[in-house]
VOPAGU-2260 file (C-alpha; in pm, 1 decimal, decimal comma):
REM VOPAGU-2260
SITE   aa  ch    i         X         Y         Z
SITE  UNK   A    0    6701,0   17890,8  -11801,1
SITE  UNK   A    1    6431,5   18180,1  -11834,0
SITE  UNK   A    2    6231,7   17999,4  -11557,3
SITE  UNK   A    3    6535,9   18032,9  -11342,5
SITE  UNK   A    4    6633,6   18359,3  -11454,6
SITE  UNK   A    5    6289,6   18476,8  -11347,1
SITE  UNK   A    6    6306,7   18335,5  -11009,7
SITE  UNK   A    7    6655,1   18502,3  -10970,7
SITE  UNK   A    8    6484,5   18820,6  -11035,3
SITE  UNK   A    9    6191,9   18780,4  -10780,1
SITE  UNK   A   10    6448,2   18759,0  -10504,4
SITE  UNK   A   11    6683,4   19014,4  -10597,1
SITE  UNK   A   12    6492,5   19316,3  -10749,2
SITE  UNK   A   13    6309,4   19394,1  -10467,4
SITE  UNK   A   14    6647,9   19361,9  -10277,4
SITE  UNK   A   15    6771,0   19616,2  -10487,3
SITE  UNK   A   16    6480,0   19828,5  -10489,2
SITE  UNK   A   17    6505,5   19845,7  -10164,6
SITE  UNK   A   18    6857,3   19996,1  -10161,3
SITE  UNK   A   19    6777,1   20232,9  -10394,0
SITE  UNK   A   20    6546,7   20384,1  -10192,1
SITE  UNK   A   21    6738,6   20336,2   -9872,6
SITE  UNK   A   22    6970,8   20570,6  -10026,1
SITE  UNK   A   23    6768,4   20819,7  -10190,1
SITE  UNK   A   24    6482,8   20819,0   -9966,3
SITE  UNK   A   25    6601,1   20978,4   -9701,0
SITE  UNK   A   26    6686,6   20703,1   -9429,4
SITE  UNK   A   27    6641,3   20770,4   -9063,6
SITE  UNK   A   28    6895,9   20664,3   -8811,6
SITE  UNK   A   29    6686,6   20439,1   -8644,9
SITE  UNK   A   30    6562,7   20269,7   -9010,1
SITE  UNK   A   31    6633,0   19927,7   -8900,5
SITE  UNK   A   32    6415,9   19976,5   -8590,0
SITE  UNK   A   33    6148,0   20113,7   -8837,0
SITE  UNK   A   34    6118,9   19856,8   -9037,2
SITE  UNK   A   35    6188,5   19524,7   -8804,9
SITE  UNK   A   36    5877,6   19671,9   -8591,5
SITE  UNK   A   37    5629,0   19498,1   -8432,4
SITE  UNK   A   38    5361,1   19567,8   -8752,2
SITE  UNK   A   39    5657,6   19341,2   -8967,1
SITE  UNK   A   40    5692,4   19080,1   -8747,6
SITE  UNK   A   41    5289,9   19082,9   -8727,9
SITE  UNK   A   42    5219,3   19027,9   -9114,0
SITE  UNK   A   43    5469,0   18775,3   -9148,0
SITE  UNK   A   44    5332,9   18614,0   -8830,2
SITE  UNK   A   45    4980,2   18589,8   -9014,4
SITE  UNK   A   46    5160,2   18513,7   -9426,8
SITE  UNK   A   47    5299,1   18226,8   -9213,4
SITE  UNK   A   48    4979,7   18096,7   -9033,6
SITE  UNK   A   49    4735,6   18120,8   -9348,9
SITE  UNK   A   50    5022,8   17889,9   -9493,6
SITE  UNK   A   51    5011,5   17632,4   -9234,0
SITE  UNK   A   52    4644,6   17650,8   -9265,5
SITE  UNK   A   53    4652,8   17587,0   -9602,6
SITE  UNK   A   54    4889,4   17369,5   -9629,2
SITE  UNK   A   55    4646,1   17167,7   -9301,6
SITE  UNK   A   56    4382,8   17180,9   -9582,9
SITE  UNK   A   57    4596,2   16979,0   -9865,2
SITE  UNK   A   58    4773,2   16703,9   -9608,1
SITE  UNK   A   59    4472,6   16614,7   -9473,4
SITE  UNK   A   60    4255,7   16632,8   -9812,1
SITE  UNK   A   61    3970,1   16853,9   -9680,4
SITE  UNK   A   62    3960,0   16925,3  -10059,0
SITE  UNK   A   63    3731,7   16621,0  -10124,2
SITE  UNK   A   64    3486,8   16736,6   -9814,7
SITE  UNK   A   65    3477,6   17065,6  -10021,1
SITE  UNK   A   66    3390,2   16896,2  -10353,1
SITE  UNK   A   67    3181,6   16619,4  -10221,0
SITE  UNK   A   68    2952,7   16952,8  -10076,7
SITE  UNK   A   69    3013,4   17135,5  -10438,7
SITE  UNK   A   70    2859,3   16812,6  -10583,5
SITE  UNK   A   71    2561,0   16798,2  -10383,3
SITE  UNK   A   72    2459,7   17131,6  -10450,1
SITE  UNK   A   73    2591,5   17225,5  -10867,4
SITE  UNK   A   74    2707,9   16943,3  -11138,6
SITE  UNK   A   75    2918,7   17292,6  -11263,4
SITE  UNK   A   76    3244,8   17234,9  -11145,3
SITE  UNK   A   77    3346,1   17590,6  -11237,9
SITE  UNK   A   78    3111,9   17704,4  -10985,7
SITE  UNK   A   79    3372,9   17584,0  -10736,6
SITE  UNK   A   80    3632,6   17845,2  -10875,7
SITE  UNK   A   81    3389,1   18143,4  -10803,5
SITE  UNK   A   82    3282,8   18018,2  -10468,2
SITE  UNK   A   83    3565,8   17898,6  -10282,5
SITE  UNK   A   84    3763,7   18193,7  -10305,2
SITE  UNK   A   85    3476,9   18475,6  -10287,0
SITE  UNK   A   86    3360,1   18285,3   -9970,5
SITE  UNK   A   87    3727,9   18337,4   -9805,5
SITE  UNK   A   88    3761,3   18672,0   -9941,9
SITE  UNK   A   89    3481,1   18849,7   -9683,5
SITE  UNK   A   90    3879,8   18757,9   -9467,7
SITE  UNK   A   91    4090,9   19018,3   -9530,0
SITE  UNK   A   92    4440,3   18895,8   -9386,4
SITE  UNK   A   93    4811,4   18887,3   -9552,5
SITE  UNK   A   94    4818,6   18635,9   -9869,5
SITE  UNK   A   95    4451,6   18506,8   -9789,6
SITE  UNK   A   96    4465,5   18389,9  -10161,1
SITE  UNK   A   97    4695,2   18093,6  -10041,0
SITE  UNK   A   98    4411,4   17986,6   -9825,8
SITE  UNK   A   99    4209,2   17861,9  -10102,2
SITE  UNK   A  100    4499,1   17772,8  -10347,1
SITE  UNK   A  101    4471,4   17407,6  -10260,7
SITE  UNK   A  102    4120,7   17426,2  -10253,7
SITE  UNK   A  103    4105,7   17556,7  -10668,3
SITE  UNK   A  104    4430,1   17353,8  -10734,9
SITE  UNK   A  105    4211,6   17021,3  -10672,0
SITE  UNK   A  106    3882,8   17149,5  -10883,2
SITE  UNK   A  107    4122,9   17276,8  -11177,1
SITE  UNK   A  108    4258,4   16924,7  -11178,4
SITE  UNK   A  109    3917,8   16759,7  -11204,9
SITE  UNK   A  110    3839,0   17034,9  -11478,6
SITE  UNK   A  111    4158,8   16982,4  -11648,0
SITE  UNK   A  112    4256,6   17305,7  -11669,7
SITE  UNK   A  113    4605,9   17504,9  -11715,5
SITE  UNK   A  114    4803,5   17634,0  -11395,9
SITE  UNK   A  115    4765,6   17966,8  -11533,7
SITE  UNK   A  116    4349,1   17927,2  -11493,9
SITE  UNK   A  117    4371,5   17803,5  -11133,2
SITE  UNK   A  118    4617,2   18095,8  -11054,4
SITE  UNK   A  119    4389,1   18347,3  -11223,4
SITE  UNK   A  120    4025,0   18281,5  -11058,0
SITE  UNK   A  121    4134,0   18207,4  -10698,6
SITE  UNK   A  122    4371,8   18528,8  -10721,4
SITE  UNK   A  123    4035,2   18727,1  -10921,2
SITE  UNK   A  124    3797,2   18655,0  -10680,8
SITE  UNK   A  125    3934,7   18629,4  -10362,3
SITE  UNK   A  126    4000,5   19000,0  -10433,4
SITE  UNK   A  127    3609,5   19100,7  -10554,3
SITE  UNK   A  128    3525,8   19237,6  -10231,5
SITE  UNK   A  129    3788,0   19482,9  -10189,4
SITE  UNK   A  130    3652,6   19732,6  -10414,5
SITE  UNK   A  131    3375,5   19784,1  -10124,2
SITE  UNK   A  132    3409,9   19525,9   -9821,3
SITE  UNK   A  133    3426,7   19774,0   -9541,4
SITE  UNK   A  134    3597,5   19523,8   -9359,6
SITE  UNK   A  135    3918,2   19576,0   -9578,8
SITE  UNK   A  136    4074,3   19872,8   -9408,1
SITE  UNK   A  137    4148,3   20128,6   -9744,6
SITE  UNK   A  138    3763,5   20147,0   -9766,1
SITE  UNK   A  139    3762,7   20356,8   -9455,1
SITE  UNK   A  140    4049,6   20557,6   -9492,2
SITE  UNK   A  141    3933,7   20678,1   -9826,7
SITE  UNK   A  142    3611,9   20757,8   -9737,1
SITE  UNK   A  143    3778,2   20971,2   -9478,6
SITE  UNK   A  144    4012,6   21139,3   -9664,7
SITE  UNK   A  145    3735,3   21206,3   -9920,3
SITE  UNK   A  146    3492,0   21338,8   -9664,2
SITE  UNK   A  147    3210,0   21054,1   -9819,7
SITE  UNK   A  148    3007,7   20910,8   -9629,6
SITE  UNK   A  149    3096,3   20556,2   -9539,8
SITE  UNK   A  150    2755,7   20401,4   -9676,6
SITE  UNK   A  151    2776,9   20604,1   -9996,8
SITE  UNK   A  152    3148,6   20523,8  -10037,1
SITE  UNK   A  153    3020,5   20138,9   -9982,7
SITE  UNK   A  154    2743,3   20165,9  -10263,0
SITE  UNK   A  155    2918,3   20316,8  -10553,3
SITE  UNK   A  156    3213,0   20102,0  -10548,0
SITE  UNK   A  157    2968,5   19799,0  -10504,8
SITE  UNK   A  158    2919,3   19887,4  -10872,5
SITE  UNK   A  159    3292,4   19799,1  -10958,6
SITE  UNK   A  160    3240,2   19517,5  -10709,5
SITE  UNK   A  161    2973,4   19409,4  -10939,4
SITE  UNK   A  162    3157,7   19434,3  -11250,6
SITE  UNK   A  163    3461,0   19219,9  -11128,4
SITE  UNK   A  164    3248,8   18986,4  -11064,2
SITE  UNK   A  165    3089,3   19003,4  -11412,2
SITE  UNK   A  166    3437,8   18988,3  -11563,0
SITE  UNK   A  167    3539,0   18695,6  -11394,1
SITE  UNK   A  168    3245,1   18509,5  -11461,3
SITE  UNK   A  169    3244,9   18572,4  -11877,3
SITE  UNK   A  170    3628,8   18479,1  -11838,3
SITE  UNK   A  171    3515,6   18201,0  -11624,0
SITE  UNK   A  172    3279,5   18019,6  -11902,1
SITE  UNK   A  173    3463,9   18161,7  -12176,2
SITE  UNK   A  174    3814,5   18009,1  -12079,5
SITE  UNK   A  175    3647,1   17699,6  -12005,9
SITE  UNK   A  176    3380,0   17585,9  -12229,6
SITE  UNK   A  177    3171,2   17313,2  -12146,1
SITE  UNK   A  178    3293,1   17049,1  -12274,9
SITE  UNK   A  179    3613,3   17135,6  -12092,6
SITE  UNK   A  180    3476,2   17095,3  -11736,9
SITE  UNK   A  181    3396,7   16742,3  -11545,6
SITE  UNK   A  182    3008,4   16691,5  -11461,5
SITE  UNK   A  183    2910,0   16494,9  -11179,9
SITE  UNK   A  184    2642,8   16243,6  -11278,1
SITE  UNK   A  185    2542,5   16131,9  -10947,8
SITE  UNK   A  186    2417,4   16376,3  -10707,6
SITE  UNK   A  187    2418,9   16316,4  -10331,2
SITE  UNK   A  188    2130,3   16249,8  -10140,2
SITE  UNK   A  189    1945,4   16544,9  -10064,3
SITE  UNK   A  190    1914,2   16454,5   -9714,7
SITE  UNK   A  191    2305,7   16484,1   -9719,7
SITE  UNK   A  192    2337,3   16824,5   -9780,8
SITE  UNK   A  193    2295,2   17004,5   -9452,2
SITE  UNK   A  194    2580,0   16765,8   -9317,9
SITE  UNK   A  195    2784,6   16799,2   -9607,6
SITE  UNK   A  196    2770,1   17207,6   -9574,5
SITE  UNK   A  197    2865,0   17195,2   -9197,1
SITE  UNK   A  198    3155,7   16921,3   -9255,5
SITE  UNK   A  199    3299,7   17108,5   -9596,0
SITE  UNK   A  200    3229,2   17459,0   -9457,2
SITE  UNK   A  201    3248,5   17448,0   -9081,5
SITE  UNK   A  202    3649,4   17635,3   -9065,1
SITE  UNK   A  203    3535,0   17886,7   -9283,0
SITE  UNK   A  204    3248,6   18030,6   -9093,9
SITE  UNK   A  205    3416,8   17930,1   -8736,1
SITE  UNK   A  206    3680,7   18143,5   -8890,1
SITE  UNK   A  207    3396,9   18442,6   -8971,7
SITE  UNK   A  208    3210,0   18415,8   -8657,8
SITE  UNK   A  209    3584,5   18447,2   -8443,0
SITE  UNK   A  210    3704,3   18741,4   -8637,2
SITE  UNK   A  211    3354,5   18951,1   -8765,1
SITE  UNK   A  212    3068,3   18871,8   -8459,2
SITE  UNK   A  213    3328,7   18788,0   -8166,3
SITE  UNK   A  214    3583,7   19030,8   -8282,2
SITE  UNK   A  215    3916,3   18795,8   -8221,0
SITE  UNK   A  216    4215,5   18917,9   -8349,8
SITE  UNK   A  217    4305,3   18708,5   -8641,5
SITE  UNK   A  218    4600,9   18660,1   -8498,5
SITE  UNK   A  219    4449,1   18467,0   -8276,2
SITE  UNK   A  220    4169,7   18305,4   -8488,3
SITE  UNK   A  221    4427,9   18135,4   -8764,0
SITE  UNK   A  222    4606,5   17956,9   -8541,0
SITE  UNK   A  223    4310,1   17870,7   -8305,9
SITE  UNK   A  224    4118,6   17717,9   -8596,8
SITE  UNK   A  225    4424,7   17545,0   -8761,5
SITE  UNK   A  226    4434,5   17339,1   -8412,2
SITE  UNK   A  227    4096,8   17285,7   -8399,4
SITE  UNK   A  228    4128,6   17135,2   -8814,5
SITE  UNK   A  229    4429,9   16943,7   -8724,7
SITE  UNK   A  230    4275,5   16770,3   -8416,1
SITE  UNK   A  231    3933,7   16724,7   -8619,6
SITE  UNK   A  232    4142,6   16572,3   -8907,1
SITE  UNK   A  233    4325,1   16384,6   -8687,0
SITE  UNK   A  234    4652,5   16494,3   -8836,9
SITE  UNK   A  235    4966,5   16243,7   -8747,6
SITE  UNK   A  236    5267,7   16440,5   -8588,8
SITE  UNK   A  237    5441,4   16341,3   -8889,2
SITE  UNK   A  238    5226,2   16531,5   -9139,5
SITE  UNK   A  239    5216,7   16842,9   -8905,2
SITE  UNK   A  240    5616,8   16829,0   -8918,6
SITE  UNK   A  241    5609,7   16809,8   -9269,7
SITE  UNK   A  242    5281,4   17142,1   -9298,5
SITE  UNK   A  243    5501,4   17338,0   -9067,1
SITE  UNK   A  244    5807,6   17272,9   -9268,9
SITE  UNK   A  245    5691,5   17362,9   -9580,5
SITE  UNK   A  246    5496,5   17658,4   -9431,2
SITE  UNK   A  247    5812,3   17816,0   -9272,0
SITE  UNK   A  248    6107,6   17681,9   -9518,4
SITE  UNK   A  249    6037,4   17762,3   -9890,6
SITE  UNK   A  250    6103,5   18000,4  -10152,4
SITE  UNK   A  251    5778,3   18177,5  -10067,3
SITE  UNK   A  252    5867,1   18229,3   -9722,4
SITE  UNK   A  253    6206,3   18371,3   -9823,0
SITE  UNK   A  254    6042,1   18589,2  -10110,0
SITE  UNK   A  255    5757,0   18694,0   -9884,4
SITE  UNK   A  256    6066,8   18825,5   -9572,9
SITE  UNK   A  257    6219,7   19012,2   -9864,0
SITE  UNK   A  258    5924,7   19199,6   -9969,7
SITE  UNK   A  259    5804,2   19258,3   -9638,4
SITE  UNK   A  260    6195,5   19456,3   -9646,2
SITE  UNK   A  261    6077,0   19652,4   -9920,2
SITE  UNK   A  262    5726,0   19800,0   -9790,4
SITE  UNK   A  263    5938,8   19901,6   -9455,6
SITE  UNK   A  264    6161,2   20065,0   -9659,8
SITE  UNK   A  265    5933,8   20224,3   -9869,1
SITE  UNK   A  266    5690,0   20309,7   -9578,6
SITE  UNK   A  267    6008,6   20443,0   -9346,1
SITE  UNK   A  268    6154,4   20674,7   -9580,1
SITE  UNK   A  269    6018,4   21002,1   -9776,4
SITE  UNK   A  270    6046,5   20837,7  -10147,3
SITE  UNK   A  271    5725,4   20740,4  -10191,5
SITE  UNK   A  272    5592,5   21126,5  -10091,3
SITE  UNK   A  273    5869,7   21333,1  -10237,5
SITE  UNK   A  274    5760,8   21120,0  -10555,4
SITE  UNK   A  275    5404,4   21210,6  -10533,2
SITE  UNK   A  276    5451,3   21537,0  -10494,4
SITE  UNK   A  277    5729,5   21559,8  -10764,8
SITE  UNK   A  278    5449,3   21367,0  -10965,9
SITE  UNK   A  279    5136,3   21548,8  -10853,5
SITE  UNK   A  280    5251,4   21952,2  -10991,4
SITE  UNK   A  281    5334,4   21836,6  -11297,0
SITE  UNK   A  282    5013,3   21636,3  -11432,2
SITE  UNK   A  283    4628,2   21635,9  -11532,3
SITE  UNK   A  284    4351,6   21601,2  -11221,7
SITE  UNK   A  285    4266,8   21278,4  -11446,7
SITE  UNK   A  286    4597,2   21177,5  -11483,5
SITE  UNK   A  287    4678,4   21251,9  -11120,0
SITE  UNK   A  288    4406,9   21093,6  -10979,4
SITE  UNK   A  289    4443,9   20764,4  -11243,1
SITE  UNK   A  290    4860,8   20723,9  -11232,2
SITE  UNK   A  291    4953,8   20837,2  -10866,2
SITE  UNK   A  292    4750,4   20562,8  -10706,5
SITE  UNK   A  293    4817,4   20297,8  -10939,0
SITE  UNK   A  294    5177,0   20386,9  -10916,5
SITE  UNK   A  295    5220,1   20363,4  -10547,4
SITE  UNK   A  296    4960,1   20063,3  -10531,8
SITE  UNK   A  297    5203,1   19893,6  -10739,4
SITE  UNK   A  298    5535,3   19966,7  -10556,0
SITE  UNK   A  299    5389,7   19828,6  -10192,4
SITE  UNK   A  300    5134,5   19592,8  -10301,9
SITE  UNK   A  301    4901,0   19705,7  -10051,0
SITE  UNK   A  302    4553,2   19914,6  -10141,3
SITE  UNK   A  303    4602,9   20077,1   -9796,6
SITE  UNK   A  304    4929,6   20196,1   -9898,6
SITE  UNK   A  305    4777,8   20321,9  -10221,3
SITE  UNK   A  306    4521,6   20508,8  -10079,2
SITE  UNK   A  307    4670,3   20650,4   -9751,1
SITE  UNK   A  308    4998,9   20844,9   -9908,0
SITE  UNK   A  309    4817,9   20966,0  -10209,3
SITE  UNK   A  310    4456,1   21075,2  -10100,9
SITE  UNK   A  311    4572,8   21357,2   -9887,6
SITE  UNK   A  312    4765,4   21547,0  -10198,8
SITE  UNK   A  313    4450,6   21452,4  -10380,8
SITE  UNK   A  314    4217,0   21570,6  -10187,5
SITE  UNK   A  315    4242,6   21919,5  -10330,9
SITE  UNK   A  316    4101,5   21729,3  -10603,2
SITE  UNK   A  317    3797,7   21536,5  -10435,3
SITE  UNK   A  318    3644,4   21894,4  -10297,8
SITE  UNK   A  319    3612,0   22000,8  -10623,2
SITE  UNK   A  320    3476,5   21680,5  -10811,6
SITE  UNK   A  321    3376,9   21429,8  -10560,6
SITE  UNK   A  322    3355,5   21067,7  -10782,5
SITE  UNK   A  323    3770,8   21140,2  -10850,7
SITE  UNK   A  324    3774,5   20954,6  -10503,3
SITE  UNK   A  325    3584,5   20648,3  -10632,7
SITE  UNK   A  326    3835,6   20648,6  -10980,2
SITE  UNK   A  327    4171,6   20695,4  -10735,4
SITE  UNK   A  328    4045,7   20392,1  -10503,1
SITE  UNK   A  329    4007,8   20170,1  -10819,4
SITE  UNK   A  330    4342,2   20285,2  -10975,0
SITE  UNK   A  331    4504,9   20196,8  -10688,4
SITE  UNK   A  332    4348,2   19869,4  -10597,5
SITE  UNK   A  333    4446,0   19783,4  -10966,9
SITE  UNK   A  334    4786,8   19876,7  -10938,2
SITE  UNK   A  335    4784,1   19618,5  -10635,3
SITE  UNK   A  336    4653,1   19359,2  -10853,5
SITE  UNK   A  337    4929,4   19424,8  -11086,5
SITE  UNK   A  338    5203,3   19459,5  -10835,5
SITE  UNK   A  339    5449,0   19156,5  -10812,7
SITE  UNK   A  340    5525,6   19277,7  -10469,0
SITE  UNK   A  341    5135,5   19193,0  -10350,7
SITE  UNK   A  342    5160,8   18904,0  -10085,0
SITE  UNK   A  343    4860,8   18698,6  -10252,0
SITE  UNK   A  344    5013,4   18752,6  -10561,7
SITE  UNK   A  345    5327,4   18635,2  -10547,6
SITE  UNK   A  346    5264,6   18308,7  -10284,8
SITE  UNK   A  347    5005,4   18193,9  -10536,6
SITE  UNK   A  348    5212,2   18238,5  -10839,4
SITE  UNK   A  349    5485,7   18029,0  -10613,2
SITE  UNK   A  350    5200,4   17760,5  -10556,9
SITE  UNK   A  351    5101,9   17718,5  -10890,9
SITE  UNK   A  352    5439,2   17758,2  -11081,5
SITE  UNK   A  353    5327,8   17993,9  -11301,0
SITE  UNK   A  354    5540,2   18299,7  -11451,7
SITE  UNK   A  355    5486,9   18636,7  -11392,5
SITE  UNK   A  356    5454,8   18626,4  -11834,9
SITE  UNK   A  357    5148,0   18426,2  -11751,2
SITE  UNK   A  358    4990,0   18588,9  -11424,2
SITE  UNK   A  359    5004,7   18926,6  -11642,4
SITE  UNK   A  360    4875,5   18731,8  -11995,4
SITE  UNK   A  361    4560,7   18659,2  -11754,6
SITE  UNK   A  362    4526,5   19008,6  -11533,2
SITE  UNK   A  363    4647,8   19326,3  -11822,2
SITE  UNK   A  364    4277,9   19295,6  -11986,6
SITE  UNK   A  365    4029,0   19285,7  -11693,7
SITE  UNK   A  366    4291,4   19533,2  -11498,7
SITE  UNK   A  367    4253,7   19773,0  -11818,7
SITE  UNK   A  368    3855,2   19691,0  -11860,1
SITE  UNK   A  369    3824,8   19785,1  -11497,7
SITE  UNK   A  370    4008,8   20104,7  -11486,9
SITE  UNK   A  371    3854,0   20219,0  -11801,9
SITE  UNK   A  372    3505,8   20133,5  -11684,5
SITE  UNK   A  373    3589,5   20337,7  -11400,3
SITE  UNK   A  374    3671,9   20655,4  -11556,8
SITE  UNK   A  375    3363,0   20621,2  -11777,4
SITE  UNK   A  376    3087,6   20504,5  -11549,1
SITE  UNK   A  377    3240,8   20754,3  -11259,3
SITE  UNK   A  378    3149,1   21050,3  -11522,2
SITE  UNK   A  379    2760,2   20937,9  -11463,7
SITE  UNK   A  380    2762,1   20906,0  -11119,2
């Protein structure tokens, strides 16, 4: 009945969110237009092809390529749960998390480890990089908005970059002792590694080289390598019925339509900078510059989001004390981690059937040990 209940709620509050600031937000007569725009249609375009990606990856059990690689290079299965998702995460696209979720959801099995494990280190680091990945869009804007350099931006939040990765790693041997993970006694050939790497790891860095060196829109790129995979795999017409059917009819791809409602809404309509403003006069710089981006990184589930409408009433603040840009970028990239409206967030938690009780029983302590770290080590720097 809870389980239920909470799934109930997923749909419907962001429904009703949405109304509420359709009405008080100050709709415009064209808000429909706004929000069904070509940017909408766009996300949900690429939510949908990571899915039938994934989804490629699981019917056609790539998984054991990926582990028969993992095995001839570490007999630490755990090393899998860093690697797979860091390695996708240089990707920035719409709910890339789901692109590994098969990937962990096999290793966690061999492991024998809770849903709530899986869920937690392919959502953790998939997301490492976006504290300083220039590739990942907020990284510019805030260095714009906080007239810093791009390179210097880049460095000092490579040293939260660090740290996440440092957190995820204690959490990483600490959650799963060794006796808890599954060695492999029986290492392949090392002659069999080169063609092991190319076979296991082949999408991923077709998938790099299309998007980062020949600069193809990923809208292009997913579904170009997804054909390429399914013809490699030699994936029946069967199968790719049932990938495209649970890609495109599901609870996630309802849930993930809904929420895509409630960023236009949010994004269309003054509420989210009448709030800031409201928000911004009556606080503390620290306070400001901690709560405003976390808040509004929460709400849309997007770090762009975050940064874009709250930098420019902060930047009052950045002239006079330029590392309050390198605490506001955290704050909000935490709030994104937190929010239940984040795309890789929620179509993981979906995938793994885990409850939002248990996504935030794994994320409220690194989240706080983060944003802490952040206030303290941005005093020295």
């Amino acid at each position: 009945m809870t389980k239920n209940l909470g799934q109930i709620l997923a749909f419907f509050v962001p429904v009703i969110l949405t109304c509420i600031v359709a009405i008080f937000g100050g709709v415009s007569t064209e808000y429909i237009k706004e929000i069904f725009n070509l940017a909408f249609f766009r996300v949900f375009f690429l939510v949908i092809s990571v899915q039938i990606l994934a989804h490629s990856f699981k019917y056609s059990h790539f998984d054991k390529d990926l582990l028969r690689f993992l095995r001839a290079v570490t007999k630490d299965m755990r090393t899998a749960l860093f690697l797979l998702p860091a390695i996708f995460g240089l990707l920035p696209m719409p709910a890339g998390a789901m692109m590994t979720a098969t990937l962990s959801d096999t290793t966690g099995d061999i492991i024998g480890i809770k849903n709530k494990l899986k869920f937690f280190f392919n959502y953790w680091f998939r997301h490492i990089w976006e504290f300083s990945w220039p590739l990942y869009p907020a990284i510019i804007i805030a260095s714009g908005f906080s007239h810093i350099k791009i390179s210097q931006f880049v460095l000092k939040q490579s040293i939260f970059l660090f740290i996440s990765v440092i957190i995820g790693l204690i959490m990483l041997y600490i959650l799963i002792p060794s006796k808890k993970y599954s060695i492999y006694h029986e290492r392949e050939e090392n002659d069999q590694w080169f063609k092991l790497s190319i076979r296991a790891l082949w999408p991923i860095f077709f998938l790099i080289v299309l998007i980062l060196v020949l600069k193809v829109d990923t809208l292009v790129a997913l579904p170009l390598t997804t054909i390429l995979f399914i013809l490699w795999k030699r994936i029946s017409g069967k199968r790719i019925i049932e990938i495209l059917k649970k890609s495109l009819i599901s609870r996630t791809t309802f849930l993930i339509l809904v929420i895509l409602i409630f960023k236009g809404a949010i994004e269309h309509t003054t509420f989210l900078n009448s709030f800031v403003k409201f928000f911004e006069k009556r606080t503390s710089p620290l306070f400001a510059i901690t709560t405003l981006p976390f808040s509004v990184g929460f709400v849309t589930g997007l770090t762009q989001a975050a940064v874009g409408v709250t930098f420019p009433f902060l930047m009052p603040l950045f002239s006079q004390y330029k590392p309050f840009a390198y605490i506001a970028y955290v704050s909000g990239f935490m709030g994104v981690m937190l929010s239940p409206f984040h795309l890789c967030l929620i179509t993981t938690k979906e995938y793994y059937r885990v409850s939002m009780k248990e996504v935030y029983s794994m994320l409220i302590i690194p989240v706080i040990t983060i944003e802490f770290l952040a206030i303290l080590i941005t005093r020295l720097i």
